[in-house]
C-alpha positions as CSV (number, residue, x, y, z in Angstrom):
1,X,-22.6,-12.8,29.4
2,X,-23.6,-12.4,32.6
3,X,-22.4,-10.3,34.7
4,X,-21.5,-12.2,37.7
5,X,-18.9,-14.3,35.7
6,X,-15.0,-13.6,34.6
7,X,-14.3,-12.9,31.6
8,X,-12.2,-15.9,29.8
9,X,-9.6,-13.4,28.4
10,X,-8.5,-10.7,30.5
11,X,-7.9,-7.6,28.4
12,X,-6.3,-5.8,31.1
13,X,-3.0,-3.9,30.8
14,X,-0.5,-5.4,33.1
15,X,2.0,-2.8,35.5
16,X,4.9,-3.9,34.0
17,X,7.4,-3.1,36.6
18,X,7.1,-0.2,39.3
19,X,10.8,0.7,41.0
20,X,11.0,3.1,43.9
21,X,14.1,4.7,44.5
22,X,15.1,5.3,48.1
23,X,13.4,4.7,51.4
24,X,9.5,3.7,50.2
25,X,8.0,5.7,53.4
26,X,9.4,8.8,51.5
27,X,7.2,10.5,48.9
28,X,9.8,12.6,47.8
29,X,12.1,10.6,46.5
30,X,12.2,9.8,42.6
31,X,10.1,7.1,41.0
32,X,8.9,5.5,37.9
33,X,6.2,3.6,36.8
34,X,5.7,1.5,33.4
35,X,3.0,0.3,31.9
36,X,2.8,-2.2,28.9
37,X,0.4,-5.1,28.0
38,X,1.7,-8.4,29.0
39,X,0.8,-9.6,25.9
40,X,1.3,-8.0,22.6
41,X,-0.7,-8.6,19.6
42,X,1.1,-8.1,16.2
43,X,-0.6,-6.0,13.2
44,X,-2.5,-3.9,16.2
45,X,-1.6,-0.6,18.3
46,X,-0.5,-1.1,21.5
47,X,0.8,1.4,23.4
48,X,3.4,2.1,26.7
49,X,2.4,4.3,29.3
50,X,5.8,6.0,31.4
51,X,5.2,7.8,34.3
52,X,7.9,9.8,36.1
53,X,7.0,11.4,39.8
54,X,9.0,13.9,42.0
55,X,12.3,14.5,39.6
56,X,15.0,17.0,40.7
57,X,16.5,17.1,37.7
58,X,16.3,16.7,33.9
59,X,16.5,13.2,32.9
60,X,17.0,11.8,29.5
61,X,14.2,8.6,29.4
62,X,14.1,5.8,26.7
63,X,12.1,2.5,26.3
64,X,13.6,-0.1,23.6
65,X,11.6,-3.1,22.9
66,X,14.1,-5.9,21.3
67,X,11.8,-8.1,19.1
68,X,13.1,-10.3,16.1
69,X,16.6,-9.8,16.7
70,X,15.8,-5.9,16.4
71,X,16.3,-2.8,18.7
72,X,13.1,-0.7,18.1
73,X,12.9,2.2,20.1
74,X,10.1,3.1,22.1
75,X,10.8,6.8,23.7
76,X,13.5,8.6,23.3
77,X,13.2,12.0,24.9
78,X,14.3,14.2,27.3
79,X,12.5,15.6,30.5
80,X,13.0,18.6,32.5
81,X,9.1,18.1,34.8
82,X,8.9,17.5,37.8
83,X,5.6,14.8,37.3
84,X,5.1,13.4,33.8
85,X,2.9,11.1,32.7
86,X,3.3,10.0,29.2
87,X,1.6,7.2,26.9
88,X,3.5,6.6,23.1
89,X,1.4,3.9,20.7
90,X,3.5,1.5,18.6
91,X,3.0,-1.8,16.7
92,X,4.9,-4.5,15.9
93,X,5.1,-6.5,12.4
94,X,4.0,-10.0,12.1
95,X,6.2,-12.4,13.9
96,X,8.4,-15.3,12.6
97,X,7.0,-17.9,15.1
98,X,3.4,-18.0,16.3
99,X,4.4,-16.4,19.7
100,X,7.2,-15.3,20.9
101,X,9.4,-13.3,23.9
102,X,10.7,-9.9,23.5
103,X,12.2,-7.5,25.8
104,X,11.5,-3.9,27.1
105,X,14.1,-1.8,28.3
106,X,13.9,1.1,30.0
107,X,16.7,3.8,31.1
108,X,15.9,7.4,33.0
109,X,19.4,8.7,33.6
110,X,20.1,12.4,34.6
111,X,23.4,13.8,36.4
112,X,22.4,12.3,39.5
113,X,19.9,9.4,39.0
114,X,19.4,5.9,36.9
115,X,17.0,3.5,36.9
116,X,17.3,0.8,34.9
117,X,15.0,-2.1,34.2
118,X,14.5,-5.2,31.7
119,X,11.5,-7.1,31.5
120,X,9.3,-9.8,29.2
121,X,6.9,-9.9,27.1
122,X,5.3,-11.6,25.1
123,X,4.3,-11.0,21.3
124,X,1.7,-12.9,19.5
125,X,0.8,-13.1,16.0
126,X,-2.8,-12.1,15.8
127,X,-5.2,-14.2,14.1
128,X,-8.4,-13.0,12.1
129,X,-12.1,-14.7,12.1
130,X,-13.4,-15.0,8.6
131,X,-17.7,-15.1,8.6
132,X,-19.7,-15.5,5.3
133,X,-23.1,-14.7,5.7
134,X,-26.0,-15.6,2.8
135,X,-28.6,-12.9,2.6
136,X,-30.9,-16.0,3.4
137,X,-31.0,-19.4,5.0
138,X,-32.2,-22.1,2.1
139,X,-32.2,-20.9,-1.8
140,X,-33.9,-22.6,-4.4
141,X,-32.3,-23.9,-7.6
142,X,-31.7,-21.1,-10.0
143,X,-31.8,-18.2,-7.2
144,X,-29.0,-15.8,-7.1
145,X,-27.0,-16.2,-3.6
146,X,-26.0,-12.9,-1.8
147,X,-23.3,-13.1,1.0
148,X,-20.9,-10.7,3.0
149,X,-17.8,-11.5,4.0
150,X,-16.3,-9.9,7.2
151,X,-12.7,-10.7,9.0
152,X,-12.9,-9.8,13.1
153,X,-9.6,-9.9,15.2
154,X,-9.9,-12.1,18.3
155,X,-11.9,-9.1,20.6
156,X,-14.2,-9.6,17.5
157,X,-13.4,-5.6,16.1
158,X,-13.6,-6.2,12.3
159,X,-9.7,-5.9,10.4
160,X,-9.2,-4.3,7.5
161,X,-8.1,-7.4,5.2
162,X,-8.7,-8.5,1.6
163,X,-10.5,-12.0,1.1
164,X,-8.4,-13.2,-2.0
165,X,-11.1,-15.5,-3.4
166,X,-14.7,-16.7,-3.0
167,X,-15.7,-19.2,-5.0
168,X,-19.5,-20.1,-5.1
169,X,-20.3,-23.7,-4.5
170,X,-22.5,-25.3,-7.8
């Protein structure tokens, strides 16, 4: 690919949602930043990056992610810092549709702050490339044929997937 052209599909994580509290001029004030890919591949790791800047207090922080009909927690923890950056993996099972829209959640709540936020996503079922490659081009009658088999997600890394049958062509 050259290297003066887009690439077709941008793998690049998406800031979710970033909320200031307070006047935006002030660096002081609390703030929280979420990050999450826009689009969620099932069967993979993902993973959701928090960060938390300039706390005065301990805050209890959670991230649910409602998917099938299903609360699944995220993060679930409680922080006393004053700066914390924190990044949890997860993955989702295959879904019941090809694609579908879930929902991320997020609460930080102490004694005397909340922010609270509810966002989209989407989750897609990811889909496997099967190759089947002969040791060589043209055989002649008689010859044994060699081949490999080998399944590649759509970012072409190779999955870990059992062919259930080959069957050679007579």
């Amino acid at each position: 690919m050259r290297k003066d052209r887009l690439p077709t599909k941008p793998i690049i994580v998406l800031l979710l949602f970033v909320i200031f509290s307070g006047n935006s001029s002030s660096t002081t004030e609390p703030q929280y930043m979420v990050l999450l890919p826009f689009l969620i591949s099932t069967g993979t790791q993902e993973k959701v990056c928090v960060q938390l800047s300039h706390l005065n207090e301990s805050v209890t922080l959670s991230a649910t992610l409602e998917y099938q009909g299903e609360n699944r927690s995220l993060i679930d923890d409680v922080v006393s810092k004053k700066d914390v950056f924190t990044c949890i993996p997860f993955s989702l099972p295959k879904a019941k549709s090809q694609s579908q829209v879930a929902f991320i959640t997020v609460l930080v709540k102490g004694a005397t702050l909340e922010f609270r936020s509810r966002k989209s996503v989407l989750v897609k079922n990811s889909e496997s490339l099967v190759f089947v490659q002969t040791d060589k081009p043209i055989y002649k009658p008689g010859q044994t044929v060699q081949f490999r088999i080998v399944s590649l997600d759509e970012n072409f890394h190779p999955v870990n997937e059992m062919v259930s049958m080959a069957v050679p062509f007579r």
